[in-house]
N, C-alpha and C positions, 0 to 999 in steps of 0.2 A: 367271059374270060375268067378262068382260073389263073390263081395266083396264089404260090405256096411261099414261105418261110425258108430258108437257111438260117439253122443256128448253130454256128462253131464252139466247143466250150475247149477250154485250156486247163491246163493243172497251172495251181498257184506259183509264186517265181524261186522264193526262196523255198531251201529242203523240198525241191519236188518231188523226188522217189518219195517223199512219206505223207503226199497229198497228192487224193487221188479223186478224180471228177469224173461222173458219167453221167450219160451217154458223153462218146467224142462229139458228137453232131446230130441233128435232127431236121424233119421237114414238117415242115405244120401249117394249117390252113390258116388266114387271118380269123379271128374269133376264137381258135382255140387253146389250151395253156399247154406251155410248157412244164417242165420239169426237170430241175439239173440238181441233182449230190453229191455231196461235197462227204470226203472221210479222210479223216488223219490220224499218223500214227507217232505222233510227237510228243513223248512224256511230260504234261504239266502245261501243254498249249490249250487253251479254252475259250477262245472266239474264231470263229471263219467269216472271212471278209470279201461281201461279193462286188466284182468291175463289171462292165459292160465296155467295151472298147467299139470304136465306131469311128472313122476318117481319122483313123490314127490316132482319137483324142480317148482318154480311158477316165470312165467316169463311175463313181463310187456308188455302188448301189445301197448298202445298208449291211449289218454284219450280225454275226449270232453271238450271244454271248452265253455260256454255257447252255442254258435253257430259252434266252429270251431273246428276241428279235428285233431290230431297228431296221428301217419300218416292218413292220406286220405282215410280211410277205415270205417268212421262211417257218419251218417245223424242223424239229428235230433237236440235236443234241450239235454241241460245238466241241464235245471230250473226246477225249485219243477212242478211235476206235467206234465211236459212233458217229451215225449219219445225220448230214443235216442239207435239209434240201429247198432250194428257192425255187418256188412259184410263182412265174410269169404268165397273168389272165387275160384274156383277152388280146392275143396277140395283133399287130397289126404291119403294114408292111414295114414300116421304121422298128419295129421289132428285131428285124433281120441285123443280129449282129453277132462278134465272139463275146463271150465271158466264159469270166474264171472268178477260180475261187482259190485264197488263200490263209490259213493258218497263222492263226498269233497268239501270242501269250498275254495276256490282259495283267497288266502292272497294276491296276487302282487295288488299294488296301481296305480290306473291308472290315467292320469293327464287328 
């Protein structure tokens, strides 16, 4: 028996025209990864924050913060205009969900 993957992605909630997510959707094998990017065009925003949503309940995956990641499962850049992308391994049928990704402005003050 074959059995594939649905994976919905959303664009972030707030200022959506200026976050932007691709692919819309994909079909994947269990075992193999995904891939979703995240790019915003929001002057002075420098974290992207990723959900997985699943029987209506939306649970926090981990976020990029200009260059670094929480947890260790993205690449990329969180700055206006570049890309930052989560990598999901090993896919499995619980896999199958929507996520999104959204855009924020990181407050902590740095010395």
């Amino acid at each position: 028996m074959l059995y594939y993957l649905f994976l919905v992605f959303s664009t972030g909630l707030s200022l959506s025209d200026q976050v932007h997510q691709t692919p819309a959707d994909m079909f994947k094998q269990p075992g193999e990864e995904a891939k979703i990017n995240c790019l915003h065009t929001i002057p002075n925003y420098n974290r992207i924050l990723w959900y997985r949503q699943t029987n209506g309940e939306l649970q926090f995956l981990g976020y990029m913060n200009i260059n670094t990641g929480y947890p260790e499962n993205g690449a990329g850049s969180a700055k206006k205009d570049e890309t930052c992308t989560l990598t999901i391994e090993d896919l499995t049928l619980s896999s199958s969900a929507v996520y999104c990704c959204a855009a924020s402005l990181h407050s902590a003050t740095y010395h």
